[in-house]
Jmol script that loads the backbone (N, CA, C; Angstrom):
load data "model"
ATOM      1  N   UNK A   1     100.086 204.733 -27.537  1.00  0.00           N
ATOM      2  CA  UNK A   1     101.402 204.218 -27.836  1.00  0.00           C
ATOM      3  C   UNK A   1     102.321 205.389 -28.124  1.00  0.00           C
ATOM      4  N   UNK A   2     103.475 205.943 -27.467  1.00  0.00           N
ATOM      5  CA  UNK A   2     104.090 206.599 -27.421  1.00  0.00           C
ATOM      6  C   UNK A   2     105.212 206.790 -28.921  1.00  0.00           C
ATOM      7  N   UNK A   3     104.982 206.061 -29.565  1.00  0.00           N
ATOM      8  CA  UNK A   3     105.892 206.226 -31.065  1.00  0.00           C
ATOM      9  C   UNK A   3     105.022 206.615 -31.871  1.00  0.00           C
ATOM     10  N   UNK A   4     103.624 206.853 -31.942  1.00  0.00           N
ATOM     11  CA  UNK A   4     103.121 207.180 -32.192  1.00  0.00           C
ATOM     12  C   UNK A   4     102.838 209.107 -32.242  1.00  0.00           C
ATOM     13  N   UNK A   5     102.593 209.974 -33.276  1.00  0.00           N
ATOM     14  CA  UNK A   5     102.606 211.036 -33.452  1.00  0.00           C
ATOM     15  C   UNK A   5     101.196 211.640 -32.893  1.00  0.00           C
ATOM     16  N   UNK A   6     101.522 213.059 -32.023  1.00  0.00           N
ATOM     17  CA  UNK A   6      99.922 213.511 -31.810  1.00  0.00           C
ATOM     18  C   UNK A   6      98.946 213.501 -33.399  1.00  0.00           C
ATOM     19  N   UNK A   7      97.502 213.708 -32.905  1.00  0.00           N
ATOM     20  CA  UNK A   7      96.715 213.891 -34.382  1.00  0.00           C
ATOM     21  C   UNK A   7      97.408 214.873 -35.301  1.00  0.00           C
ATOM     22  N   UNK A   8      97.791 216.342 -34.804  1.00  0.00           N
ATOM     23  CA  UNK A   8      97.865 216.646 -35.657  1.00  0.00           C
ATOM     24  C   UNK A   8      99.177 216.976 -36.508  1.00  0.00           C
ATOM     25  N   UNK A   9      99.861 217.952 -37.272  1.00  0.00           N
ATOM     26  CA  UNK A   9     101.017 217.782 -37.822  1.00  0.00           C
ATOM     27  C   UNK A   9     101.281 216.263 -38.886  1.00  0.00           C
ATOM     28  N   UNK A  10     100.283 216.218 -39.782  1.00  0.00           N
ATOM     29  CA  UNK A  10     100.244 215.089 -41.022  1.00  0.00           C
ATOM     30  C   UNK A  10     101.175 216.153 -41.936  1.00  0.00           C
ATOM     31  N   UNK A  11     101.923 216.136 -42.813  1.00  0.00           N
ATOM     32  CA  UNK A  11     102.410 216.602 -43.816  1.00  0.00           C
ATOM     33  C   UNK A  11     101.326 216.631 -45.187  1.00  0.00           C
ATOM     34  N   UNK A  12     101.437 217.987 -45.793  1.00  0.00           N
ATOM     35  CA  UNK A  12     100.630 218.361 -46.803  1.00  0.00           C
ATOM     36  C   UNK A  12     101.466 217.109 -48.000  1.00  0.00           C
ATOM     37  N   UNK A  13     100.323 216.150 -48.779  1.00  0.00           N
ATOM     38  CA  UNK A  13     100.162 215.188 -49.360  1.00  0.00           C
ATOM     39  C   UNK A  13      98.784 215.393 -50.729  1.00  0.00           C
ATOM     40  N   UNK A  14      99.803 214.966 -51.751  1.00  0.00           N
ATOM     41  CA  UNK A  14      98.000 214.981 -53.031  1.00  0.00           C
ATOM     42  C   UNK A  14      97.337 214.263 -52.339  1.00  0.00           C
ATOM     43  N   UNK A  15      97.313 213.369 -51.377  1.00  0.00           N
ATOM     44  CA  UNK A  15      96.352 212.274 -51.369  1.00  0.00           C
ATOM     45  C   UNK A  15      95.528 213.404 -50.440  1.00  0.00           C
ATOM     46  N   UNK A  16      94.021 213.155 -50.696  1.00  0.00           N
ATOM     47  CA  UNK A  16      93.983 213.830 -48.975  1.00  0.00           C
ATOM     48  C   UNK A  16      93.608 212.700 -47.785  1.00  0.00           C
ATOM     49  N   UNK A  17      94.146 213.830 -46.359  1.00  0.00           N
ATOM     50  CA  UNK A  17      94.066 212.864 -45.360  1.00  0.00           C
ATOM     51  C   UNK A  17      93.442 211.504 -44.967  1.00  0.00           C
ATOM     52  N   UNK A  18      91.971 212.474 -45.423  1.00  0.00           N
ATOM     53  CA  UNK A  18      90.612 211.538 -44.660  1.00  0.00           C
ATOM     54  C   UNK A  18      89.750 210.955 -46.065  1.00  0.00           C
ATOM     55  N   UNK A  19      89.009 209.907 -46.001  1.00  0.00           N
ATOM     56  CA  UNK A  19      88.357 209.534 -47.233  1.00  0.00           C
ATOM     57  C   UNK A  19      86.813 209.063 -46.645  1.00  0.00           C
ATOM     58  N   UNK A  20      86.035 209.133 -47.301  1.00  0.00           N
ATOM     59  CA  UNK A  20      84.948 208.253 -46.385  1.00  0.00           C
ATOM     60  C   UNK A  20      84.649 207.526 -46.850  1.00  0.00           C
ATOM     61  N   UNK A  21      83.721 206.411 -46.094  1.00  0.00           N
ATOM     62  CA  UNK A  21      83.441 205.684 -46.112  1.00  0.00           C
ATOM     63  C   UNK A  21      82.673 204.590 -47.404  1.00  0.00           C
ATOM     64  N   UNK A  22      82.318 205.819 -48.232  1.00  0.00           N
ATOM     65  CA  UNK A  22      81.557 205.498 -49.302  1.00  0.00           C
ATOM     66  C   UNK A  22      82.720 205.152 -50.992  1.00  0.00           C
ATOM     67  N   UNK A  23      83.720 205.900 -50.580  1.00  0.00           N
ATOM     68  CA  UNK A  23      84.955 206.361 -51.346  1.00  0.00           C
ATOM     69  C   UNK A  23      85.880 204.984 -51.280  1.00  0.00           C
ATOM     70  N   UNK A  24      85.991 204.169 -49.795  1.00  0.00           N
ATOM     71  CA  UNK A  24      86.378 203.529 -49.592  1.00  0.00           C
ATOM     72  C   UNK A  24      86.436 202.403 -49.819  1.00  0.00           C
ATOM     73  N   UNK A  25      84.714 201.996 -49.652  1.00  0.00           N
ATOM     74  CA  UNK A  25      84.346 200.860 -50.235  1.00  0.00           C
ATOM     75  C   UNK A  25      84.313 200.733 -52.130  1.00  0.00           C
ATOM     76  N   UNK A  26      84.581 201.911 -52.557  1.00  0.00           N
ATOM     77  CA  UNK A  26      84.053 201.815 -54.375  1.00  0.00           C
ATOM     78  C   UNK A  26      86.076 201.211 -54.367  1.00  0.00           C
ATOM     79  N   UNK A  27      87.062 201.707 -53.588  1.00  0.00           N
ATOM     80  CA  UNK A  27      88.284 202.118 -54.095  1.00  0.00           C
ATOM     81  C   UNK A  27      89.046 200.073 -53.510  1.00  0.00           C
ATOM     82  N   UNK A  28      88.091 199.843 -52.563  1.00  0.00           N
ATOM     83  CA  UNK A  28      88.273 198.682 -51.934  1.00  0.00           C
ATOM     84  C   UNK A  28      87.735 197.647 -53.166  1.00  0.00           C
ATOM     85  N   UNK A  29      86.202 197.286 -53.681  1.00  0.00           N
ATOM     86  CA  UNK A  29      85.847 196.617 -54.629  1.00  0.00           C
ATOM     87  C   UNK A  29      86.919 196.422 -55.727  1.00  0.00           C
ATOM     88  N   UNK A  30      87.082 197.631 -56.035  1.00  0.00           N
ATOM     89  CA  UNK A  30      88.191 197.733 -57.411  1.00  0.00           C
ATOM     90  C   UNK A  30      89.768 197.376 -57.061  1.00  0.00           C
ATOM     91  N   UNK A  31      90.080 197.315 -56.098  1.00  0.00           N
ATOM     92  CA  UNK A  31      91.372 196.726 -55.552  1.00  0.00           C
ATOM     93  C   UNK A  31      92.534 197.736 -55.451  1.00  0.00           C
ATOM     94  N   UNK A  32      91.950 199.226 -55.606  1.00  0.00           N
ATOM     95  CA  UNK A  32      92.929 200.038 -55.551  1.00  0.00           C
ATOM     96  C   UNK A  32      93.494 200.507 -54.214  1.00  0.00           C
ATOM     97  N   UNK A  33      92.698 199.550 -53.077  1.00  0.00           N
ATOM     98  CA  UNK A  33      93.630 200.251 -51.626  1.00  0.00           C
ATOM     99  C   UNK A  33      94.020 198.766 -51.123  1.00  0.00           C
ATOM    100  N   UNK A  34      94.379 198.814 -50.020  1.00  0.00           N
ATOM    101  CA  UNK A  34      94.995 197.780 -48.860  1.00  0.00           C
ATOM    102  C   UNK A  34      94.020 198.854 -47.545  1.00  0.00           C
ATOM    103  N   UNK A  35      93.303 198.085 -46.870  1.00  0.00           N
ATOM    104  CA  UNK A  35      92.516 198.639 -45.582  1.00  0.00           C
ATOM    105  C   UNK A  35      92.872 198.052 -44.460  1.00  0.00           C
ATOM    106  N   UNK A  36      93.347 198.698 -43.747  1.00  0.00           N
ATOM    107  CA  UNK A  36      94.521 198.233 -42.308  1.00  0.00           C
ATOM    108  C   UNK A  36      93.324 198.625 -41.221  1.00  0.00           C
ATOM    109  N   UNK A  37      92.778 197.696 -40.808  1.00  0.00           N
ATOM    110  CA  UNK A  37      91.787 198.261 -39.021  1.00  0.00           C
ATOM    111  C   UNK A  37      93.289 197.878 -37.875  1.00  0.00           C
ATOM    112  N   UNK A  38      93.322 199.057 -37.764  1.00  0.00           N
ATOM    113  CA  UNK A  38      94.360 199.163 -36.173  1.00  0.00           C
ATOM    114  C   UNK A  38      93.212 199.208 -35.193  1.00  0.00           C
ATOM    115  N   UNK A  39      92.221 198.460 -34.570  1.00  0.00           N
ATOM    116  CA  UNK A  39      91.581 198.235 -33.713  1.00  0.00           C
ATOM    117  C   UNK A  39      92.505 196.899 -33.056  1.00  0.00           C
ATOM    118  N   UNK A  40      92.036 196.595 -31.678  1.00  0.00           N
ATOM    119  CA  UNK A  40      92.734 195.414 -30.966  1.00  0.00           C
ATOM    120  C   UNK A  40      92.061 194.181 -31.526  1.00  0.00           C
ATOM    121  N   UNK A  41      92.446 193.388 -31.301  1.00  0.00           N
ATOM    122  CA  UNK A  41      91.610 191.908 -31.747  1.00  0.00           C
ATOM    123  C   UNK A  41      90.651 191.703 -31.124  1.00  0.00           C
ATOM    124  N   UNK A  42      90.170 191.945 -29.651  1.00  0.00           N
ATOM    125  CA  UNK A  42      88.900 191.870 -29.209  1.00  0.00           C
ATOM    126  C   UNK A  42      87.823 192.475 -30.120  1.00  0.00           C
ATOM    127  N   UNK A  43      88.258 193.811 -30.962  1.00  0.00           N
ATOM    128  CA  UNK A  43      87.600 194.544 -31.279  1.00  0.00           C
ATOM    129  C   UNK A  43      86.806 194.069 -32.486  1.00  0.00           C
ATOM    130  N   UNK A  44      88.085 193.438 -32.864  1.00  0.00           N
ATOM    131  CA  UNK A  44      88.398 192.442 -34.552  1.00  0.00           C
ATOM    132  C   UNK A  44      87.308 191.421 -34.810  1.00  0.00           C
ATOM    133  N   UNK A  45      87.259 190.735 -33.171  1.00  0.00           N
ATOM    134  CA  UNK A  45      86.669 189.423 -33.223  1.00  0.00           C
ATOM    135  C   UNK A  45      84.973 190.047 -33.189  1.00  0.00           C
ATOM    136  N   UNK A  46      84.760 191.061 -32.911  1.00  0.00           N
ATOM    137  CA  UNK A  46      83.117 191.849 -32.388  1.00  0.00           C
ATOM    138  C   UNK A  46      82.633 191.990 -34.128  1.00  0.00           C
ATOM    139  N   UNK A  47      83.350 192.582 -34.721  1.00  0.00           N
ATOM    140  CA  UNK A  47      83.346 193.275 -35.678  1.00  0.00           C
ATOM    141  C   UNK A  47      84.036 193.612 -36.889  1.00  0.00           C
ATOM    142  N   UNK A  48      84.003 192.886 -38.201  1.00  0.00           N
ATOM    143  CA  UNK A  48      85.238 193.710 -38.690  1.00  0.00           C
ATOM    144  C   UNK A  48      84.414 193.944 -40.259  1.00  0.00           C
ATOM    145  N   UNK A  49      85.856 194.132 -41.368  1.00  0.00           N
ATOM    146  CA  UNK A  49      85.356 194.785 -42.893  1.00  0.00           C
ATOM    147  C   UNK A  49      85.698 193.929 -43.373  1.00  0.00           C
ATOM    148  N   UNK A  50      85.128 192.812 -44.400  1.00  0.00           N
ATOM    149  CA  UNK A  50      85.906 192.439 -45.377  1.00  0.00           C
ATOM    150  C   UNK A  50      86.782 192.958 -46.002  1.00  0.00           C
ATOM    151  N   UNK A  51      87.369 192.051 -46.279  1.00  0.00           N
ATOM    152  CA  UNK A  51      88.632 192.952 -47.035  1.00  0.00           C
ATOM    153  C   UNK A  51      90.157 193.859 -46.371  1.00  0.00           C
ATOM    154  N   UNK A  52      89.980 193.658 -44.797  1.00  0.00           N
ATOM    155  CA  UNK A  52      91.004 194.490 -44.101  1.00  0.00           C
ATOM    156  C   UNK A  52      91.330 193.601 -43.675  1.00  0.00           C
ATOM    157  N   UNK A  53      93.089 194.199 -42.949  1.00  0.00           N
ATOM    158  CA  UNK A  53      94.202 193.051 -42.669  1.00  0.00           C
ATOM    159  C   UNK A  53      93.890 194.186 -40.775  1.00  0.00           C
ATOM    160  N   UNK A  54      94.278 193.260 -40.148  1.00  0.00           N
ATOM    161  CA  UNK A  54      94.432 193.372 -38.802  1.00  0.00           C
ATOM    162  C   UNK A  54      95.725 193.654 -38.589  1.00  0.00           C
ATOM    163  N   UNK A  55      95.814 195.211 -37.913  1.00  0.00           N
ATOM    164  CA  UNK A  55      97.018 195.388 -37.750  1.00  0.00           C
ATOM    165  C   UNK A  55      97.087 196.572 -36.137  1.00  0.00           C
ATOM    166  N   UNK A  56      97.057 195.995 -34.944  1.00  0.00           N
ATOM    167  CA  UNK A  56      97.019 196.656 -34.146  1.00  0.00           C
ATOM    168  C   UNK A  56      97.370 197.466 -33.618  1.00  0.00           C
ATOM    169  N   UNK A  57      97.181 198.747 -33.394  1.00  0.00           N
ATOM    170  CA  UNK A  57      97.839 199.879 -32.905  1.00  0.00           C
ATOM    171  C   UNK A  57      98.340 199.240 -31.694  1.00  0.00           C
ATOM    172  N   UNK A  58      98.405 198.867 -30.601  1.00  0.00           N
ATOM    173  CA  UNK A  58      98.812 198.629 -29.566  1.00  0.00           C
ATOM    174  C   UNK A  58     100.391 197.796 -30.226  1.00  0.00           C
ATOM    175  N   UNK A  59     100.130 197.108 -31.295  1.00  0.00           N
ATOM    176  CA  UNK A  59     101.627 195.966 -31.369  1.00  0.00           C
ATOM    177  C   UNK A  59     102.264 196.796 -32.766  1.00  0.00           C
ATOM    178  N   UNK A  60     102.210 198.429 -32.788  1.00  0.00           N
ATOM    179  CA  UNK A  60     102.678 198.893 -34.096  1.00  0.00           C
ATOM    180  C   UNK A  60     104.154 198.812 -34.359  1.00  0.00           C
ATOM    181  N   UNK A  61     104.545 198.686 -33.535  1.00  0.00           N
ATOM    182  CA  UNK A  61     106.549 198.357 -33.255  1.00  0.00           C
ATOM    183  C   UNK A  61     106.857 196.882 -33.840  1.00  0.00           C
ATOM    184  N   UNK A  62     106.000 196.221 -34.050  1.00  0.00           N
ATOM    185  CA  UNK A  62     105.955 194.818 -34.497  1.00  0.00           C
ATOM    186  C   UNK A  62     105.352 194.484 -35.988  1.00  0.00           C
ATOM    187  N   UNK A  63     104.789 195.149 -36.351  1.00  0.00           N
ATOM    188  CA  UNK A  63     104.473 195.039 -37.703  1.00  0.00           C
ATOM    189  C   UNK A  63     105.202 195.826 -38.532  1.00  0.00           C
ATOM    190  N   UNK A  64     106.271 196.296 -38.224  1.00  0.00           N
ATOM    191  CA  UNK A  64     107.282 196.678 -39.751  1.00  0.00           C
ATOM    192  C   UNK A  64     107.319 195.936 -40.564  1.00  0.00           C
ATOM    193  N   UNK A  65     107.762 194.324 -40.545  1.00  0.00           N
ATOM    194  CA  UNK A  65     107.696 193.340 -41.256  1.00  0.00           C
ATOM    195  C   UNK A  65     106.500 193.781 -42.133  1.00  0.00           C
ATOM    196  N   UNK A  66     105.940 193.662 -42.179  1.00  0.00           N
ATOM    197  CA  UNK A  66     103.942 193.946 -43.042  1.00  0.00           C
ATOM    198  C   UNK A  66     104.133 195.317 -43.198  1.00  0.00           C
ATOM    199  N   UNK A  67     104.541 196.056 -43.209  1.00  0.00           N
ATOM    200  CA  UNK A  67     104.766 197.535 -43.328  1.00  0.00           C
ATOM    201  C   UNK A  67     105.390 197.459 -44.568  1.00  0.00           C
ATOM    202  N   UNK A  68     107.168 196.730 -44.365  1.00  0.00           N
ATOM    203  CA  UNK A  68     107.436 197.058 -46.029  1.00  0.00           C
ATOM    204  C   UNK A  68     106.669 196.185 -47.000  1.00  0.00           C
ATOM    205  N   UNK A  69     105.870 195.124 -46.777  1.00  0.00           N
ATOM    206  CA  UNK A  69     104.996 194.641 -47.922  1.00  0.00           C
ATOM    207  C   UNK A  69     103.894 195.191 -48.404  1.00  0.00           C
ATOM    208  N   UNK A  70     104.177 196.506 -47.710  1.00  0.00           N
ATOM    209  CA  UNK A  70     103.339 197.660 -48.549  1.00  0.00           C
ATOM    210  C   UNK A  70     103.833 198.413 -48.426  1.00  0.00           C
ATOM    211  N   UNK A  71     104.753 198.553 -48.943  1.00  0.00           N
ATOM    212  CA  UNK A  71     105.415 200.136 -49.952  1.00  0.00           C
ATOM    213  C   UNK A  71     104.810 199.972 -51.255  1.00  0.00           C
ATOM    214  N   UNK A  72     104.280 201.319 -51.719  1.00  0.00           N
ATOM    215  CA  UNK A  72     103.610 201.763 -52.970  1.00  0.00           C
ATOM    216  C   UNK A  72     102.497 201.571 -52.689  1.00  0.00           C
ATOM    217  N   UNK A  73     101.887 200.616 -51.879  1.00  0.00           N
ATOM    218  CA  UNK A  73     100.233 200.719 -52.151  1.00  0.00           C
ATOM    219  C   UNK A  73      99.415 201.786 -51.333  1.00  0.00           C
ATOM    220  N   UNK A  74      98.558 202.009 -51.904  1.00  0.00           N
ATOM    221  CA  UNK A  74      97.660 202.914 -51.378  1.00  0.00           C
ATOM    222  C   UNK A  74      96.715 202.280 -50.058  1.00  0.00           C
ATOM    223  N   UNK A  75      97.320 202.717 -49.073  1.00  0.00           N
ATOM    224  CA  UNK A  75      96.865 202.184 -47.943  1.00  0.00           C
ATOM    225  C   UNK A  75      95.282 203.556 -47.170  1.00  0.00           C
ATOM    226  N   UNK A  76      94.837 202.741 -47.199  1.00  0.00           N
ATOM    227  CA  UNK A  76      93.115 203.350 -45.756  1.00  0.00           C
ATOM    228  C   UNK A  76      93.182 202.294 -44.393  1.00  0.00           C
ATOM    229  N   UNK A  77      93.369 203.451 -43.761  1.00  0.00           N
ATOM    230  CA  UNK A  77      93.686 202.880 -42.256  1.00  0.00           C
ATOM    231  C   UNK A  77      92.022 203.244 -41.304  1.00  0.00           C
ATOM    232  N   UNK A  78      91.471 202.420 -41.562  1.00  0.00           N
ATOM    233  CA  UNK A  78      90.361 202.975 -40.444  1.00  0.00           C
ATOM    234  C   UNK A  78      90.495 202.018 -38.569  1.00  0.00           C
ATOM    235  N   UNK A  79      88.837 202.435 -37.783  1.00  0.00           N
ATOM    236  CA  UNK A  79      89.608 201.843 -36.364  1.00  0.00           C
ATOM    237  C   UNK A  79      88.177 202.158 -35.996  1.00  0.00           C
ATOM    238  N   UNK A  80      87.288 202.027 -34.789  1.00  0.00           N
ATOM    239  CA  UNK A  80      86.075 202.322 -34.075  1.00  0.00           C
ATOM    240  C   UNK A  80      85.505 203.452 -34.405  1.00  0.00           C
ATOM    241  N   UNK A  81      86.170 204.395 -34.455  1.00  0.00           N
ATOM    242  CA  UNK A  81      85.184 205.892 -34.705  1.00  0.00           C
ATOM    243  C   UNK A  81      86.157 206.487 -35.493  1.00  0.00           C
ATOM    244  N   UNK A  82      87.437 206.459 -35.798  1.00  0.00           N
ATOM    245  CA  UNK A  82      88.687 207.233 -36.449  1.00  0.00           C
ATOM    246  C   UNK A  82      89.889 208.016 -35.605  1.00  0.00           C
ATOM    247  N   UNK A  83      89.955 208.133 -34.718  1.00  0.00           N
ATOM    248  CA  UNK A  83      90.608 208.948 -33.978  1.00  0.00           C
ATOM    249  C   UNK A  83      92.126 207.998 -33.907  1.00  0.00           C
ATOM    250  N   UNK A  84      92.021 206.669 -33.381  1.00  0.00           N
ATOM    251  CA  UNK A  84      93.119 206.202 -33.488  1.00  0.00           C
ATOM    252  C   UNK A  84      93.801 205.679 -35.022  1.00  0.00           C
ATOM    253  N   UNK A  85      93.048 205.845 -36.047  1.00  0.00           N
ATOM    254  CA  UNK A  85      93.441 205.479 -37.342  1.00  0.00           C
ATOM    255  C   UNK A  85      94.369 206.677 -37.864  1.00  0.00           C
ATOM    256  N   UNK A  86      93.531 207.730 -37.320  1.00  0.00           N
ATOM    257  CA  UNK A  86      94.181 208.889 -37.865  1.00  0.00           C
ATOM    258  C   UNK A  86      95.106 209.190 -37.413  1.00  0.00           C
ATOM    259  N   UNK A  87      95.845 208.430 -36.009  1.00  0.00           N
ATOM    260  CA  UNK A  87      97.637 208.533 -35.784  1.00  0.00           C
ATOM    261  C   UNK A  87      98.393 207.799 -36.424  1.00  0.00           C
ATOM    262  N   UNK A  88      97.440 207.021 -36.895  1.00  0.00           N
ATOM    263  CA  UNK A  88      97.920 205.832 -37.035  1.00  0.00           C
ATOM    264  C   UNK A  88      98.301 206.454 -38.974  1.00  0.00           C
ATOM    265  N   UNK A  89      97.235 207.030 -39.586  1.00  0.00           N
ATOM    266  CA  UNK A  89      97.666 207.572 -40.434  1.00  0.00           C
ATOM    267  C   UNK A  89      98.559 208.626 -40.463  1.00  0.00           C
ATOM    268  N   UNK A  90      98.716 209.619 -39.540  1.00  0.00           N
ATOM    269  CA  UNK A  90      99.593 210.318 -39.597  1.00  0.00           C
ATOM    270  C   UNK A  90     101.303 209.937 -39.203  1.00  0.00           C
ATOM    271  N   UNK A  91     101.439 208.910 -38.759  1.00  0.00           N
ATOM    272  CA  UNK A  91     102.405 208.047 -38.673  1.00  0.00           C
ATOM    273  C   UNK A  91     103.123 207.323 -40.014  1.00  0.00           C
ATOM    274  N   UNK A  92     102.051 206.890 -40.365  1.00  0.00           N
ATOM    275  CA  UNK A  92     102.306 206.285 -41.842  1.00  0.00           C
ATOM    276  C   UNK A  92     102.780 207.095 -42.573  1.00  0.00           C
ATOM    277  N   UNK A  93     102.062 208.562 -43.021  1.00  0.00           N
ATOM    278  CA  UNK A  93     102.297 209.276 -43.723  1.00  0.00           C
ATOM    279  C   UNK A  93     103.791 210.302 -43.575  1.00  0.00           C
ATOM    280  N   UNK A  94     104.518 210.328 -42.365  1.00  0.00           N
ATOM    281  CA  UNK A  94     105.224 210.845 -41.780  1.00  0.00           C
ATOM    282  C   UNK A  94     106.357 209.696 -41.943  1.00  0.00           C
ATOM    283  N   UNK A  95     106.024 208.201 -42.359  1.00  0.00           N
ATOM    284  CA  UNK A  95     107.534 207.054 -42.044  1.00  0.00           C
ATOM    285  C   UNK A  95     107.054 206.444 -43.730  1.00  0.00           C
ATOM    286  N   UNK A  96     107.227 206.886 -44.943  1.00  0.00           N
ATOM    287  CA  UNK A  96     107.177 206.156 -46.187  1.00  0.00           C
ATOM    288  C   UNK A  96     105.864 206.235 -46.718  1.00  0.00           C
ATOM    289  N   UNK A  97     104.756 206.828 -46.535  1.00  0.00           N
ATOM    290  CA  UNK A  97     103.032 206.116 -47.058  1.00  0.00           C
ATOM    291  C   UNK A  97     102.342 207.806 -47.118  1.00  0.00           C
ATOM    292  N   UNK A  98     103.233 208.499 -47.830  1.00  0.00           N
ATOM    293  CA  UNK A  98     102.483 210.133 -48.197  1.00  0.00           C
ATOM    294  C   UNK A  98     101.203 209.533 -48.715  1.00  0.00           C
ATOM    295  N   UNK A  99     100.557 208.629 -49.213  1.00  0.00           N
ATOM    296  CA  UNK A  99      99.234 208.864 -49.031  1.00  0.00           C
ATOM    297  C   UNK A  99      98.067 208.415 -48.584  1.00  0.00           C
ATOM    298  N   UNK A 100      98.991 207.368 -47.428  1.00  0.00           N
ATOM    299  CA  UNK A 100      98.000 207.294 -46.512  1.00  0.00           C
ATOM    300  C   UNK A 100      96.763 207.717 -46.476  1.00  0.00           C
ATOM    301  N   UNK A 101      95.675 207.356 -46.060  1.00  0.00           N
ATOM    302  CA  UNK A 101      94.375 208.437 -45.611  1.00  0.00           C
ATOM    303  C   UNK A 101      93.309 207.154 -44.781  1.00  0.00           C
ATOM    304  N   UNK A 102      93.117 208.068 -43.732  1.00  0.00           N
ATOM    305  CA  UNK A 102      92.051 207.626 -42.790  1.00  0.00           C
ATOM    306  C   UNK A 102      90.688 207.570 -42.923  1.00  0.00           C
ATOM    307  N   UNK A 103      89.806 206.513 -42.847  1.00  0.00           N
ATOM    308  CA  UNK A 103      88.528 206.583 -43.201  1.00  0.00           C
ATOM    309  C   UNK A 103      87.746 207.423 -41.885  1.00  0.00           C
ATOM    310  N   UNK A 104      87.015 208.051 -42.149  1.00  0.00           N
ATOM    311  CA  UNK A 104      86.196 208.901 -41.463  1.00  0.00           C
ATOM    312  C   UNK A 104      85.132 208.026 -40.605  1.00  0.00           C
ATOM    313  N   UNK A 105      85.100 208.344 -39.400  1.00  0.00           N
ATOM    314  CA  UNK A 105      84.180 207.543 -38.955  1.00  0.00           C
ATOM    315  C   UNK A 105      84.142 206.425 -38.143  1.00  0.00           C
ATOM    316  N   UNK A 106      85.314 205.895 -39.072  1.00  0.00           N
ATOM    317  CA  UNK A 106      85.368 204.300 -38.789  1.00  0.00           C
ATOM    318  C   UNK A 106      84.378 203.317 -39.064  1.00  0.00           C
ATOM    319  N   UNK A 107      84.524 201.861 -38.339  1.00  0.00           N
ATOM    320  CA  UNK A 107      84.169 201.083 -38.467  1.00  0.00           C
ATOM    321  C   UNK A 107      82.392 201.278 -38.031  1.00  0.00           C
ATOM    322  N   UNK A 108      82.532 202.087 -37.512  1.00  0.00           N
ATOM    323  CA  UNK A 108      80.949 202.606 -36.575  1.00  0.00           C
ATOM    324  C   UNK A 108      79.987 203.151 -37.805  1.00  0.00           C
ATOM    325  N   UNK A 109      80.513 204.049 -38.599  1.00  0.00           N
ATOM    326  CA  UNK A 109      79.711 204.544 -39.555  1.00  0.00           C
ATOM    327  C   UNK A 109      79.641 203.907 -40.690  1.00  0.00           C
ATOM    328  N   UNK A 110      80.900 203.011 -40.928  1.00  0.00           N
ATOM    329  CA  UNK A 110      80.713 201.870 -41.917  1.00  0.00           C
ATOM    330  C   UNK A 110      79.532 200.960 -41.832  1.00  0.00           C
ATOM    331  N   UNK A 111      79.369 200.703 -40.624  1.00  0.00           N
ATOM    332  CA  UNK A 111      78.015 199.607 -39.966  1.00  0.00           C
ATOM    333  C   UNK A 111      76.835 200.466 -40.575  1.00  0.00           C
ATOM    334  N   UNK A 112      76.912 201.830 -40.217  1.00  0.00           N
ATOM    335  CA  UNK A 112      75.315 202.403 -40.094  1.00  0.00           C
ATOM    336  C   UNK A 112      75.112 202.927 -41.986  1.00  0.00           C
ATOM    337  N   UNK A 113      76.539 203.509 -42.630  1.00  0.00           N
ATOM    338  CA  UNK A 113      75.948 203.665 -43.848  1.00  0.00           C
ATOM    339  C   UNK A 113      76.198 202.541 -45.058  1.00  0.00           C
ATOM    340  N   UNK A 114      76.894 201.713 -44.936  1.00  0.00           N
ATOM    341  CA  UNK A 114      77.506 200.519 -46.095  1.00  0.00           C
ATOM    342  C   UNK A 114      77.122 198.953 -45.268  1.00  0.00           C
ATOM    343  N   UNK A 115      77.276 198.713 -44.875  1.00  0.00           N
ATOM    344  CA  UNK A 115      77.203 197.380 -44.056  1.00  0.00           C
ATOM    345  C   UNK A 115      76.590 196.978 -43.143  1.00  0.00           C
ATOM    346  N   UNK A 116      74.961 196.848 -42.899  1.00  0.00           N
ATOM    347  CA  UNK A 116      74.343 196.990 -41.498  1.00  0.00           C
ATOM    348  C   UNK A 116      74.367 196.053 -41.000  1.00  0.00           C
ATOM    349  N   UNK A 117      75.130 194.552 -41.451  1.00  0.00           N
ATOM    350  CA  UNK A 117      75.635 193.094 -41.402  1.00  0.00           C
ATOM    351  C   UNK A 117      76.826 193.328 -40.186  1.00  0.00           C
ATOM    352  N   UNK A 118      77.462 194.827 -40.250  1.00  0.00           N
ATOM    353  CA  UNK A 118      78.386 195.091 -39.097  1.00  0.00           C
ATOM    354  C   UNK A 118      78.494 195.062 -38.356  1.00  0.00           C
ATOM    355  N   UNK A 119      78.041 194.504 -36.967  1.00  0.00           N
ATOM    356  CA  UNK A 119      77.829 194.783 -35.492  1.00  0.00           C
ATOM    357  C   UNK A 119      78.338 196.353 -34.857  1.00  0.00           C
ATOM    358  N   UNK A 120      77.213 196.926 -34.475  1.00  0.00           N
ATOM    359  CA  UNK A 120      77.588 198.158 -33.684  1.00  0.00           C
ATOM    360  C   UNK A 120      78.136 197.933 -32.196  1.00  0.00           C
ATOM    361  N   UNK A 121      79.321 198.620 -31.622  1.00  0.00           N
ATOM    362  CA  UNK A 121      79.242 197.859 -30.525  1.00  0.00           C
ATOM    363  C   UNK A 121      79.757 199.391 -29.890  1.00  0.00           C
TER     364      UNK A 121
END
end "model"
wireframe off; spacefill off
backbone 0.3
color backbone group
C-alpha cells in the first residue's frame, strides 16, 4: 500500500520499536495495550489472537475512524511473520502513536511459543 512508509526511518521513541511476543501477551492480560493484526481477513478467519481488533493493511485509508479511538493507548501491531506490522508500525508512529511497537515474529511465533491452539499456516 503506497501511503504506507518503507520499513525503515521509525522516529527515535521511549517506547521501543519491537516487543515480543512474551512481553505482549503479560502487557495484553493486564489490559495495558490495544493489539491491531493488520493481516487480511482470509488470514483472520485461518488464524487469529484473542484479544486483537482486525484492522487491515490493505483497507488502512479506511480505518482512521478506529484510529482516533485510539489516541493515547498503547497500541502492538502484529501480522504473519512481522514485516507488514512493522510499516504498519512505523506509520503509526510517524501519524500520532510515538509508541507504537511491533510484535516480533508475528502471529507465526505467537502459535509456536504462547498459543499452540494457533493454527500455523
Amino acid at each position: 500500500m503506497s501511503t504506507l512508509p518503507p520499513e525503515s526511518g521509525a522516529p527515535d521513541e521511549s517506547a521501543p520499536l519491537e516487543i515480543d511476543v512474551h512481553e505482549t501477551l503479560d502487557r495484553l492480560k493486564s489490559g495495558q495495550i490495544t493489539l491491531i493484526d493488520c493481516r487480511e481477513e482470509s488470514e483472520w478467519e485461518t488464524a487469529r489472537i484473542d484479544g486483537a481488533q482486525l484492522m487491515p493493511m490493505s483497507n488502512w485509508a479506511e480505518q482512521a475512524e478506529k484510529l482516533d479511538d485510539l489516541k493515547g493507548q498503547a497500541i502492538v501491531v502484529h501480522c504473519h511473520h512481522g514485516g507488514r506490522s512493522l510499516q504498519v508500525t512505523n506509520w503509526l508512529r510517524q501519524n500520532g502513536f510515538p509508541d507504537a511497537q511491533n510484535m516480533i515474529g508475528g502471529i507465526d511465533v505467537w502459535s509456536q511459543e504462547i498459543d499452540p491452539d494457533v493454527p500455523r499456516y
